[in-house]
N, C-alpha and C positions, 0 to 999 in steps of 0.2 A: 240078513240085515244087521248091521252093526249097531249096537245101544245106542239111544240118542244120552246124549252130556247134559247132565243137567249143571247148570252155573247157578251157587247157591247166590240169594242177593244179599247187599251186605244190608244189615240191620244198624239203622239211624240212633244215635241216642237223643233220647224222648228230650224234648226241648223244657228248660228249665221255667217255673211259674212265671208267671206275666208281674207279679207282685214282685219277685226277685232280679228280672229284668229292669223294673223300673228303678229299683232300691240303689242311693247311693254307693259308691263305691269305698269300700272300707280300706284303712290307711294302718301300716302296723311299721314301726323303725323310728329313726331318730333324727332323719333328717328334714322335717314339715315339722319340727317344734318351733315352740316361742323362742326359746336359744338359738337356734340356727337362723332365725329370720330374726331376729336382732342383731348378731353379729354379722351378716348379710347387709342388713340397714345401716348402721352407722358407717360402714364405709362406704356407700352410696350416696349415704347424707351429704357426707362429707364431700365426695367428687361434686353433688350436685350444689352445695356451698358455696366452691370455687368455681364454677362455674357459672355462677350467677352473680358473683360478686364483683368477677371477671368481666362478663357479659353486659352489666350495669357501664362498667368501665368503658369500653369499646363503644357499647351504644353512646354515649355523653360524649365521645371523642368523636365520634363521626357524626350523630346529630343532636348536637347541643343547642337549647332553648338558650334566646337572644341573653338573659341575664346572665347567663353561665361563660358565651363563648371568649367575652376577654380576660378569663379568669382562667381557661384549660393552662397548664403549665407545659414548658416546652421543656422541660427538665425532670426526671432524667433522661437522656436521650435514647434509652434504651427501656424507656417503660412501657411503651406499647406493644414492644417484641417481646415484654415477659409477660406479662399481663391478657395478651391475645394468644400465645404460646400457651400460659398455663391453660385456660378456658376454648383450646381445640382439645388439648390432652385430656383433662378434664372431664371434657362431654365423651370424646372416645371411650375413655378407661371406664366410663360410666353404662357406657351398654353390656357387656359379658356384667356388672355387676347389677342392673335393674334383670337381667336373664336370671341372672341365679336367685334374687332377690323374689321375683315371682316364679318362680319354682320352689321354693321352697313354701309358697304362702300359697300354690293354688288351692289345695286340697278344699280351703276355706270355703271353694267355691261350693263347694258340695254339701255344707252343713244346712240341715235341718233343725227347724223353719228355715224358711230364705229371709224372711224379717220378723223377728219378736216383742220389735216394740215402735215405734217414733224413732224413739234416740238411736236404735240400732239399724232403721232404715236410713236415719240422716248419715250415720257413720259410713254405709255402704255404699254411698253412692257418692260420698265426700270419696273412697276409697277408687271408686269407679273413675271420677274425673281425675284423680291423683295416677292411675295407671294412663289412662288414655290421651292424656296431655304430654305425661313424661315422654311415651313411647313417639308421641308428635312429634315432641321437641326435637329428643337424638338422632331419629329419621330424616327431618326437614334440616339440620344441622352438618349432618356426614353427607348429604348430597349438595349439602353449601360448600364442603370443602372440595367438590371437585365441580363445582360451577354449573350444577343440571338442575334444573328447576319445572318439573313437570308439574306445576301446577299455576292456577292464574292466580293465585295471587304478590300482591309484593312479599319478598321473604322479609324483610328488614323490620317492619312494622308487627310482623304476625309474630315474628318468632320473638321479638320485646314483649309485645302484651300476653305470650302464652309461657314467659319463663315466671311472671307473674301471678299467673294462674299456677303452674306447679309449685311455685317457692310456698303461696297461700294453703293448696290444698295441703301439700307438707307437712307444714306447720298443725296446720290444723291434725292432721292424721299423728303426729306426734303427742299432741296434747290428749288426746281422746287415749293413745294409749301408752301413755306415760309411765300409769304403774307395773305394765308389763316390760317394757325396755327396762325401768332402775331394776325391776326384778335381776332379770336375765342378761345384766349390761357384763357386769366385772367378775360375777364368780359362779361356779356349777350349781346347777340348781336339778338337781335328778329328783323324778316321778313327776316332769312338768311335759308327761309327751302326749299333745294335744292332740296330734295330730300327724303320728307317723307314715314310714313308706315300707313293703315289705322289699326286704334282703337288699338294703341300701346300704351303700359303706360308709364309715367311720364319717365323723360329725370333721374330724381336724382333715381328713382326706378332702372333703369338700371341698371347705374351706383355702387346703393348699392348691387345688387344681383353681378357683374362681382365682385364687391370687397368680398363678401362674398367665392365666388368660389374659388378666387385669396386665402384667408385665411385660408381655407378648405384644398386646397391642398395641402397645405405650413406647417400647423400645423398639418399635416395627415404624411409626410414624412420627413419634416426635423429632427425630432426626434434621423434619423441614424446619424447625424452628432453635434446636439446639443443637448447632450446627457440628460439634464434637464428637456427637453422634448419629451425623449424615451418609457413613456407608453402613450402617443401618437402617437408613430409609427406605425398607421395603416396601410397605403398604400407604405411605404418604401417598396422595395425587401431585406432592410438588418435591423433587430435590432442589436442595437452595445449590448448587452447583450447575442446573443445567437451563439454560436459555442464553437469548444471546447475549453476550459481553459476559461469560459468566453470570448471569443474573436471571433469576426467573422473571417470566413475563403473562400477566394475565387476561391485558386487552392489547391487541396488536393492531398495528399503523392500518392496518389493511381492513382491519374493524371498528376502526374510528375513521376511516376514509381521508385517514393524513398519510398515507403511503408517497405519495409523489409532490409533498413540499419544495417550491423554487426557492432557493436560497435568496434571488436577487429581487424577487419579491417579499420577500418575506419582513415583515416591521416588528421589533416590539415598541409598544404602544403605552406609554406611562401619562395615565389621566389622574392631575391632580390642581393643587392651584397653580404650577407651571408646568403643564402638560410639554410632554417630548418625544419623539419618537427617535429609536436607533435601529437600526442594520444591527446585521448579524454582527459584520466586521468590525463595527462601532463596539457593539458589547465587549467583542473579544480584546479592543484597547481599555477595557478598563479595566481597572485591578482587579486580579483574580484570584479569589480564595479556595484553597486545597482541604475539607473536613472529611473524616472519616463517619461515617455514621450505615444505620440499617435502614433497611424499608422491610417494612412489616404489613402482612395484608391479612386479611380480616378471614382466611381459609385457612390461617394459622403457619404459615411458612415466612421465614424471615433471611435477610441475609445482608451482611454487613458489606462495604465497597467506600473507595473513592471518587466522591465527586468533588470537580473544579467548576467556577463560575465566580459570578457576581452576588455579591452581598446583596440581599432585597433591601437591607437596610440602607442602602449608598445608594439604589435606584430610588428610594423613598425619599432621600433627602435632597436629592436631587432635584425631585419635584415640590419641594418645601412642604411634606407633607407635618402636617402639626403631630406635637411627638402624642397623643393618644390616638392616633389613625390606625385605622388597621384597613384591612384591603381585600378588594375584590379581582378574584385571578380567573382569566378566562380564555378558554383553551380553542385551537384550532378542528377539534371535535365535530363533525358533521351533525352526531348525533348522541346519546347517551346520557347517564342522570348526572354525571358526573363533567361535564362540560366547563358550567361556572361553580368556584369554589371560594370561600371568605375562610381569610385565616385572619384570627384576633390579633391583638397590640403584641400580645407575650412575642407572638410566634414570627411576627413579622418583625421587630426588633432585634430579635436574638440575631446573635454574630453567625451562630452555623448554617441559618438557613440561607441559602444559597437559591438564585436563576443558575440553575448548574448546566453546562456547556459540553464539559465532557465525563464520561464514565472509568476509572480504573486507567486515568490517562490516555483514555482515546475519546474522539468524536461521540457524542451521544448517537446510537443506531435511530432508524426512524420509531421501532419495535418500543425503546426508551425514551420516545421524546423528541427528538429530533427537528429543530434548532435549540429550545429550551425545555426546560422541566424544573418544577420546583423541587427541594430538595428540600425538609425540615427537622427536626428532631421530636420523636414521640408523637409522633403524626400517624395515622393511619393512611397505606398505604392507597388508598384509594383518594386519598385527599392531596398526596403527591403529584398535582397536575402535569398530565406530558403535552406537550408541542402547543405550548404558551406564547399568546399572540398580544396578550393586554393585562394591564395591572390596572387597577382602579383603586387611589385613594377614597378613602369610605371617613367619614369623622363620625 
C-alpha cells in the first residue's frame, strides 16, 4: 500500500479585535488638509458664483415677474448666449471640482465625536445640506442639457429654488469657517495636517490633475456655445453646426404636431385695435428685413444665422397698436408649456426682431417654424416661438 498524502491545512490569520474593526480609519499625508481643501474650494466657489449669477439671469429672462417683464433689455444681442454659455460651463467645470473638493474633505467624516457640541451639530448638517443639494443641482442640470428628465417633477422651478438653497448653505459654511480659509487662503502654512492620506502625492500634483479635468471638460463641451471652438465639441449633447438648415433643433415639427402645415390655410392673425389678417403671400409683400443674430437655448448651445422677415414692429403699427403695448405670440403648437409666449415693450419694438420667413436665405423648414417664427435679440431660445399663427396686442 502506497502512503496516504497528507495536505497540510493552510493556517487563517487570527482575526484582528472587534475594538480595532470598529476604530476609525487613521489618515497620514498631505492631501485631506485645511490647504488642499481651501484651494479646492475657492475655485469651486467661484465656478459655483458664476453659475448662480448666470442661472438668476436666465431664470428672470424666461420667467420674469409682471413688474420686471417690460424692463428685460433686448440689448445686447448676444447677452443671453454669453451668459447661458458661461453658467452651462460653469456648472460643468464644476463637478470634477465638488469631486475633488469632497475628496479631499471626506476623512472629516470619520472624526470622533460625530457631534461635540450644538454649534458643531448645527455646522454639520448645515455641511450635509451644502453637499446634498450641490450634488442635486449638477446632477439635475447635466441631464438638462441633454433633454432627459426622469423625474416628476418640473425641472425649472426645483432647480431655481434649490440653486438658493446651495448659494445660502455656502455662504453660511464659509462664515462658520472663515478663519480656516484666511489661514490657508494665499501662503504655506506647514504643521496644519489635520487630516492626512497615506502615500498620496504631492499637494501641486493634485491640484494640476483637478485643473487638467476642470479643462478637459470645458474644452470638450463648451464648443456648443463658443462656437470657435466647435470641432472640439466632443462631449456637448449639441454641435452648433448640426441640424437642419445648419441649425440645431430641440422640439421638432413632428413633436409639436405642426409637421403638415397647409400653406393655403394658413393666417397670421394680428389682434389689436385694428385687427388683420394676412396670408403667407401677403407677409411675404411686405418689407423684409435681413438681421444676423443668435438663438440661444437654455442646454447651453448657441449659434448665430440669418434670418429674413417682417419687422413685429410694422405688423404692430399696422394694427395701431399704442407705442407701450407689448404682445402676446401664439403658436400653432398642439400641445407644450411653451405654446403662448409675451414679449414686453423693449423687445417687441426693437428694429431686429423679426416674424422671420426664411433661415440662412432659404424657406424656414417646418423643424424651424414653418410659415413663421419669431426671431429676437437676447431672448432665450425657447421664447423664440416656431410656426406662429396670432399676435395679440396686450396694453
Amino acid at each position: 500500500m502506497s502512503p496516504r498524502l497528507r495536505i497540510p491545512r493552510p493556517s487563517l490569520p487570527p482575526l484582528p479585535p472587534l475594538s480595532r474593526l470598529l476604530a476609525p480609519p487613521s489618515f497620514s499625508g498631505r492631501l485631506h488638509d485645511a490647504r488642499t481643501a481651501t484651494s479646492t474650494g475657492r475655485w469651486l466657489g467661484l465656478a459655483f458664483a458664476v453659475c448662480f449669477v448666470t442661472g438668476l439671469i436666465s431664470h428672470y429672462l424666461q420667467r420674469p415677474p409682471d413688474w420686471l417683464a417690460p424692463l428685460l433689455p433686448s440689448r445686447p444681442v448676444w447677452g443671453y448666449r454669453v451668459t447661458q454659455g458661461l453658467h452651462v460651463a460653469s456648472g460643468t467645470a464644476a463637478v470634477p471640482l465638488l469631486f475633488a473638493k469632497l475628496w479631499t474633505v471626506y476623512p472629516r467624516l470619520f472624526v470622533r465625536p460625530v457631534v461635540r457640541s450644538v454649534p458643531h451639530a448645527l455646522e454639520r448638517l448645515s455641511i450635509g445640506v451644502l453637499v446634498a443639494a450641490s450634488v442635486f443641482q449638477l446632477f439635475t442640470g447635466l441631464l438638462n442639457t441633454v433633454q432627459w428628465y426622469p423625474w416628476p417633477f418640473s425641472f425649472v422651478p426645483v432647480h431655481y429654488a434649490v440653486a438658493w438653497l446651495v448659494t445660502g448653505a455656502l455662504v453660511l459654511h464659509v462664515a462658520v469657517k472663515w478663519p480656516d480659509i484666511r489661514l490657508h487662503w494665499g501662503r504655506r502654512s506647514p504643521g496644519t495636517l489635520e487630516l492626512p492620506a497615506a502615500d498620496a502625492p504631492d499637494r501641486r500634483s493634485l491640484l494640476a490633475a483637478v485643473g487638467l479635468a476642470v479643462g478637459a471638460v470645458t474644452v470638450t463641451t463648451v464648443g456648443q456655445s463658443l462656437t470657435p471652438l466647435r470641432r472640439l465639441d466632443l462631449l456637448a449633447p449639441r454641435h452648433p453646426d448640426h441640424g437642419a438648415q445648419g441649425l440645431p433643433v430641440n422640439r421638432t415639427a413632428a413633436a409639436a404636431g405642426t409637421a403638415s402645415v397647409a400653406v393655403r390655410d394658413w393666417r397670421l392673425s394680428v389682434v389689436g385695435p385694428r385687427p388683420y389678417e394676412l396670408t403667407l403671400d401677403a407677409l411675404r409683400t411686405l418689407p423684409q428685413y435681413e438681421v444676423e443674430l443668435p438663438i440661444a437655448c437654455v442646454e447651453g448651445w448657441s449659434r448665430s444665422a440669418r434670418w429674413t422677415g417682417v419687422r413685429v414692429m410694422d405688423l404692430l403699427e399696422r394694427a395701431d397698436a399704442p407705442p407701450g403695448a407689448w404682445v402676446r405670440v401664439v403658436s400653432l403648437e398642439r400641445r407644450g408649456a411653451y405654446k403662448v409666449m409675451e414679449m414686453g415693450r423693449t423687445y417687441a419694438r426693437d428694429p431686429l426682431t423679426l416674424l422671420a420667413l426664411r433661415l440662412n436665405g432659404q424657406v424656414l423648414s417646418p423643424d424651424h417654424g414653418f410659415p413663421a417664427r419669431i426671431i429676437a435679440p437676447n431672448r432665450p431660445g425657447v421664447w423664440q416661438t416656431k410656426w406662429v399663427t396670432r399676435l395679440e396686442v396686450m396694453v
